[in-house]
Each structure stands twice: as C-alpha cells, then as structure tokens.
C-alpha positions in Angstrom: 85.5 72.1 99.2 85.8 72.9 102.5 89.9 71.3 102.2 90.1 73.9 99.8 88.7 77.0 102.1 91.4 76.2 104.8 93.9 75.4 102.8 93.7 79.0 101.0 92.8 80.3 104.8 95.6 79.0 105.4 97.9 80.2 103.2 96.4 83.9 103.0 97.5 84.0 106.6 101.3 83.2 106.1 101.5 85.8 103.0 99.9 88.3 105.4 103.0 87.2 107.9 106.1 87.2 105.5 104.5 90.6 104.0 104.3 92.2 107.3 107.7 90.5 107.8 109.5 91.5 104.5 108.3 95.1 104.8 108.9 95.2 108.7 106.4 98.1 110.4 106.0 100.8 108.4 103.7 99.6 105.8 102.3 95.8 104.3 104.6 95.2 101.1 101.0 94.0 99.3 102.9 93.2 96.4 104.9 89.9 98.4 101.9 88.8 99.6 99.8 89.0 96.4 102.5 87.1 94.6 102.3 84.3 97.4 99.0 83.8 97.5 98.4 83.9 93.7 101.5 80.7 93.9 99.0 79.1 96.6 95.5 79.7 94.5 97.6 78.5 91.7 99.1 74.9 93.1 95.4 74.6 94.6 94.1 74.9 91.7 96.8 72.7 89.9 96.1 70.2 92.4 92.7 70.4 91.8 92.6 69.5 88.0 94.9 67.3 88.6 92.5 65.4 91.0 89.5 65.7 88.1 91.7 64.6 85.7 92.8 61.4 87.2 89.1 60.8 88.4 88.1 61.3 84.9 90.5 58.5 83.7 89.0 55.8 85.7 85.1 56.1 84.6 84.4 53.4 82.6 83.3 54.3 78.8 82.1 51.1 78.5 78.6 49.4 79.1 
C-alpha cells in the first residue's frame, strides 16, 4: 500500500508539471493533468489486479 501512495504521489506531481508546462503561466490546463493522472490511477490499478490475479492462480484448491 504504501508502493501505491508514492507511486500515485508521484505521478500527481509530474501531471501538475507538464500541466503548468503545457499551459505555460497564465493558468493550470487541469484538463492535461486530469487525463494524466487518471492514465497513472489507471495502470496502477491495472497493475494491481494483475498482481491479485496471478496470486490468485497459485493457491492451492486442493487439500
């Protein structure tokens, strides 16, 4: 969990950057850095399931 919190930290940060850096100084473009961060939440969460999905494979269903 706490993997996750920096990782999304993280990558909140550098959308904040390229927004501020696409729009230059007169105002955020919050719709750049929305879309990057829902693509971060989104492979996090991807590589998540993916993670609980591959655990769930190797439990034993036998006794």
């Amino acid at each position: 969990m706490k993997r996750l919190a920096i990782s999304l930290t993280f990558f909140l940060v550098l959308a904040l950057v390229i927004g501020y850096l696409v729009s230059g100084p007169t105002f955020m473009d919050w719709s750049v850095t929305a879309g990057l961060f829902a693509v971060a939440v989104a492979g996090e969460g991807f590589r998540f399931w993916l993670r609980r999905s591959r655990a769930k494979k190797r439990q034993s269903t036998g006794i």
